[in-house]
N, C-alpha and C positions, 0 to 999 in steps of 0.2 A: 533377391531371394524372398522367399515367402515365411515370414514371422506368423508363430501361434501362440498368438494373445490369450491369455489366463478370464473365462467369462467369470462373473460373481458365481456361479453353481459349479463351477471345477471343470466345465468344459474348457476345449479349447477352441478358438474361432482363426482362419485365414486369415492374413490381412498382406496384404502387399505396399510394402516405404516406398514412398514418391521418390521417384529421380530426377523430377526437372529442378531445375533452381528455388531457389525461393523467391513465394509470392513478390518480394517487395528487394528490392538489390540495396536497399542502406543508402544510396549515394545521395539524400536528400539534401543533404549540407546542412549544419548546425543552426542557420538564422535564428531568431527568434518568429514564432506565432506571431500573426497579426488579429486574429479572431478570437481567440481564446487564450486565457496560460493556464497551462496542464503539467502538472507533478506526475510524478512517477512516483510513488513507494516503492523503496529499493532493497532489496538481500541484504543480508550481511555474507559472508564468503566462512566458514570456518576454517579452522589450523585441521587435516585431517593428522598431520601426526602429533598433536600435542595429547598428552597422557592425563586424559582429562575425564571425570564422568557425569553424568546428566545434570547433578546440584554444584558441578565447577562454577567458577567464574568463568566467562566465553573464554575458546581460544579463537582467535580473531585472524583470521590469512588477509593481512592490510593490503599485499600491494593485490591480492586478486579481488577485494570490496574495493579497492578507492577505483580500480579498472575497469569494474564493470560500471563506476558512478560515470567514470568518461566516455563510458559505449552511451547512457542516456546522454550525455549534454550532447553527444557529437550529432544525436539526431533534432537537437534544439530542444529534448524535454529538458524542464525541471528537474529536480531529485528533491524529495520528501525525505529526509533523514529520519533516525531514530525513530521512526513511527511502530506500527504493530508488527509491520510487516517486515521489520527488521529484526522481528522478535524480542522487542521489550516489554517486560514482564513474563516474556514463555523462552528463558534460555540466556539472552544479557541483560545483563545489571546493569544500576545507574553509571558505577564506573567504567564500562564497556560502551555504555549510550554515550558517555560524557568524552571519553577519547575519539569517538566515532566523529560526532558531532564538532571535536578542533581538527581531525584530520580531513573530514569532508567537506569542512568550512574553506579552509587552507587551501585544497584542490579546485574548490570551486572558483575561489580570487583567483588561482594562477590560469587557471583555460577560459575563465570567463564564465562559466556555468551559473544558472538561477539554481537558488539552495533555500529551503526553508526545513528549520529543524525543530521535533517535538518538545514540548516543554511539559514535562508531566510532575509525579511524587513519586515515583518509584526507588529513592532512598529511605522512605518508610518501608519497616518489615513487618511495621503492628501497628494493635491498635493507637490512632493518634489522633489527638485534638483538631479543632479546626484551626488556631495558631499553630501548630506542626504543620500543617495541610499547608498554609500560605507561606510559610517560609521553607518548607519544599521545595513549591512551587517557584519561588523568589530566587532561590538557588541555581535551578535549574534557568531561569529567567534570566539572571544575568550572566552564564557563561554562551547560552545563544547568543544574545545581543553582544557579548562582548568580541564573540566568535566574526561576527557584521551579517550571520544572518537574520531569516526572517523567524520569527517564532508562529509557532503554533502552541495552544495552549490545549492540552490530550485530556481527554476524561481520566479521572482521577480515582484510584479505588479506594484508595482513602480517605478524599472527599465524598464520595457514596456513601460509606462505613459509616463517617463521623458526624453527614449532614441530619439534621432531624427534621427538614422540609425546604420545601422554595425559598426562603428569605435567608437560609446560609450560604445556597450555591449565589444568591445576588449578591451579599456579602462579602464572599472570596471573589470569585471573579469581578465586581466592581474596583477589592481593592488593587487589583494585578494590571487591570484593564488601565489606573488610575496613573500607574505607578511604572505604566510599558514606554518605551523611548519612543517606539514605532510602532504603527497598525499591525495586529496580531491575526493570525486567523484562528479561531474558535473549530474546538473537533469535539464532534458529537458520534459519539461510538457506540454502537448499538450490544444489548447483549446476544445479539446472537456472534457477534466477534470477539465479546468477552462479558461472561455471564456474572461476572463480581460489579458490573456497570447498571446491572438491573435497578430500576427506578433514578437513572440519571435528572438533573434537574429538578428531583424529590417529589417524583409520583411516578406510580407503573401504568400510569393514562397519558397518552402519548400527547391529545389534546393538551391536557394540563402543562406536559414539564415542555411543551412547544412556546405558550404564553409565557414557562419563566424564560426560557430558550432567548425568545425573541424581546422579552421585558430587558433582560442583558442586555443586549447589543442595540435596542431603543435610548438605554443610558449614557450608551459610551459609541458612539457611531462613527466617531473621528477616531477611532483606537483599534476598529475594527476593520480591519483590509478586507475578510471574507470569514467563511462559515465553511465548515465541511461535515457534509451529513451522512452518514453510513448508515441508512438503516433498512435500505430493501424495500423500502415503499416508495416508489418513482413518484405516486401523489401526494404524498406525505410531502418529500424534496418538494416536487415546484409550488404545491401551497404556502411551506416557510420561502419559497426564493420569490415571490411574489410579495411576501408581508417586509422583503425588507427595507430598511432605508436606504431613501437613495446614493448609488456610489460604495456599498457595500458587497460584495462578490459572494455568491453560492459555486462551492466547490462540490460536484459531484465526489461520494464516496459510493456508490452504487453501483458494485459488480457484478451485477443483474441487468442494470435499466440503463448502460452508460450511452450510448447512441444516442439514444431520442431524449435523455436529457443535457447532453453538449449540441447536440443538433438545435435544440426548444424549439418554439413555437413562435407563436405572435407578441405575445406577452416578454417573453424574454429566453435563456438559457442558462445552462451551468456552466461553470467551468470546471477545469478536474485535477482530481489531486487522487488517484486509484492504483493499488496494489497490482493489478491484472495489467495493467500499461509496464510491469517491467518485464514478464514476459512478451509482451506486444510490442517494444517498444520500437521499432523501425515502422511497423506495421501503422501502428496509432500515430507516429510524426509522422507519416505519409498520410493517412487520413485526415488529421485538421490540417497539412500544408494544401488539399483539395477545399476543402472547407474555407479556408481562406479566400477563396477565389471566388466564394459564394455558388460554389455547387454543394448543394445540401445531399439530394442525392446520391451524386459520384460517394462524399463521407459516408453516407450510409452504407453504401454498396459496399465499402470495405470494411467496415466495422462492424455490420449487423453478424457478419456470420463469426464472427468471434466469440459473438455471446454465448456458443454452448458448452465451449471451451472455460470461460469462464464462470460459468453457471455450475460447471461440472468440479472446479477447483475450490468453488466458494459452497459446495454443497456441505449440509450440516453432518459433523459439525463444523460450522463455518470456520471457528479460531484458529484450524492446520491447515489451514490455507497454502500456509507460507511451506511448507511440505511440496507442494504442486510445482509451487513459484522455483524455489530452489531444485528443483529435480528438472524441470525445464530449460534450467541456467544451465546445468549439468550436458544434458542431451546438446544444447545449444553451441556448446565450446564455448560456455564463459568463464568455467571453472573445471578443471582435471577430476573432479572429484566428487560423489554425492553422499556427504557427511552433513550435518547441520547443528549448530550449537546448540545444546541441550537433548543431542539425540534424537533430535524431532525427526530425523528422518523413516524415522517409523512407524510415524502417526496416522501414515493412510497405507492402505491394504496394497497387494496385487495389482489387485485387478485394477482400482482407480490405477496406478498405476500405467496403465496399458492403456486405458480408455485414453488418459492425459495425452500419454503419446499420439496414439492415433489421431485425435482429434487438432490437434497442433502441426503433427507432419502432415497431414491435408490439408490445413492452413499456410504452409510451407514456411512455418515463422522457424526452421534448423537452415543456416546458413551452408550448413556442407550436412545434408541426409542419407550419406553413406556412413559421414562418423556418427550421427544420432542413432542409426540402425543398429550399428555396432556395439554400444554403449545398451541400448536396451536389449540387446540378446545377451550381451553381458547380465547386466539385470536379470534377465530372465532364468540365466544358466545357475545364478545364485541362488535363485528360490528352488530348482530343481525342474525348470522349466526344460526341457531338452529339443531342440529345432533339428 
């Protein structure tokens, strides 16, 4: 049948749901990557019937989050736990990160799955020192590792708050770096993903807080597994993934420029660790399994055109991302239900809405697009769309 999709000016537009299969049939098999390791940041799933409202603590649907962490390992991604895109700080709490993080752990020993989980401060509610700041951080630090994943250490908005230039972020981070069991990887979060992160590394000159960036990870090199950068400037990424030391990894965070920087050039490449890989995620394990083989172009050819999908999920404001990502889990059959914790499912309009779909179902990333059609005329019927 013929869906009419809601434009931004209140038209309505044709559009006709693909009926051939999807692009990519899954049957990749789990192996591990040989060319690059690539994270997935992943959903969390909400409780849709817990009685709960936007300042709850999460209600959390565990067996459809730990299900959908097994749809990424079974394609041989990684899973990025607790990161943004799980919604910490916009929806679950430390306590909600903190259970996520031993039950994602847990599932990942039992299937085998690569796992690496955020390490932030977000059990500060306030203003806090920068001893608050490190023993946060240290909190948080050792229920990862004791979990036996890998840690990432997340930009801090209480380390921003409390720092009063360059020589406190070297300060804290040296003594975490000091104090870590195993090589960590470093996340650099731009504010356009969260605007309380402005003047990260303590300057809002992107040159400057790069020096302290990479003064860090010059100090502590053996403690550093990799780096992940989010910041929407693809040159910005491969000038830091050029300055580092050797044997330290550049994780793409760049939901704009992710292609041609896992693809790199002569000098080198990224690896990735990106939000838009969980809605991709068959899609992108098919792409670096080509890549593998050393066809750069075949990886292109399947990834470039995802980018407007992407481009269009991560459009400002960037931080309701995770709005897109979860409404695509939804359409997908990876979840009965498009609910999200802290009600974020509200944060983007209509019409994005429609645009997501369309742009996805022609990418053929809905396994069964007779139930994604059904599911958005649903949609559509609810806002008073009538077909």
């Amino acid at each position: 049948m013929t869906l009419h999709l809601p434009n931004p000016d209140g038209t309505l537009r044709a559009y006709e749901p693909r009926t051939a299969p999807p692009a990519v049939s899954g049957h990749g098999g789990g192996s591990a990557f040989t060319s690059r390791t690539v994270f997935s940041a992943a959903h969390v799933v909400a409780d849709p019937f817990a009685d709960v409202s936007p300042d709850s603590p999460a209600a959390v649907d565990w067996d459809a989050t730990l299900a959908f962490r097994r749809h990424l390992w079974s394609h041989g991604l990684g899973v990025a736990e607790a990161m943004d895109t799980a919604q910490r700080g916009m929806g679950l709490d430390w306590a909600g990160a903190a259970e996520l993080i031993r039950r994602s752990a847990a599932e990942a020993k039992a299937v085998g799955g690569l796992i690496a989980c955020g390490v932030g401060t977000d059990q500060l509610t306030g203003p806090a020192t920068l001893a608050e700041v490190r023993a946060a951080y240290e909190e948080q630090l050792a229920l990862v590792e004791g979990s036996g994943a890998k840690a990432i250490l997340m930009a801090s908005r209480a380390l921003a708050a409390a720092a009063s230039g360059p020589e406190d972020y070297l300060e804290v981070y040296g003594h975490l770096l000091r104090q870590a069991a195993e090589p960590v990887i470093l996340h650099w979060l731009g504010p356009m993903f969260d605007p309380a992160l402005e003047g990260y590394w303590g300057s809002s000159d992107l040159d400057t807080a790069t020096d302290t960036f990479l003064e860090v990870i010059a100090a502590h090199p053996d403690k550093v597994d990799g780096i992940k950068v989010s910041l929407l400037e693809a040159g910005r990424e491969i000038d830091i993934r050029r300055r580092l030391p050797q044997g330290v990894r550049c994780y793409t965070g760049d939901d704009f420029n992710y292609p041609e920087l896992i693809a790199g050039d002569e000098k080198g490449f990224s690896h990735a660790l990106l939000g838009i890989f969980d809605p991709l995620g068959p899609l992108a394990a098919e792409a670096v399994r080509v890549l593998d083989t050393g066809n750069v172009d075949g990886f292109r050819e399947l990834l470039d055109p995802t980018v407007e999908l992407s481009r269009h999920l991560f459009q400002a404001p960037t931080r309701f991302y995770k709005t897109g990502v979860v409404f695509l889990a939804w359409l997908a059959g990876h979840q009965s239900h498009f609910t999200m914790v802290g009600g974020l499912q509200s944060a983007r309009s209509l019409p994005h809405f429609a645009r997501a779909y369309e742009l996805a179902d022609g990418l053929g990333l809905f396994p069964d697009p007779k139930s994604a059609e059904e599911r958005m005329k649903n949609l559509l019927s609810m806002y008073g769309v009538s077909q």
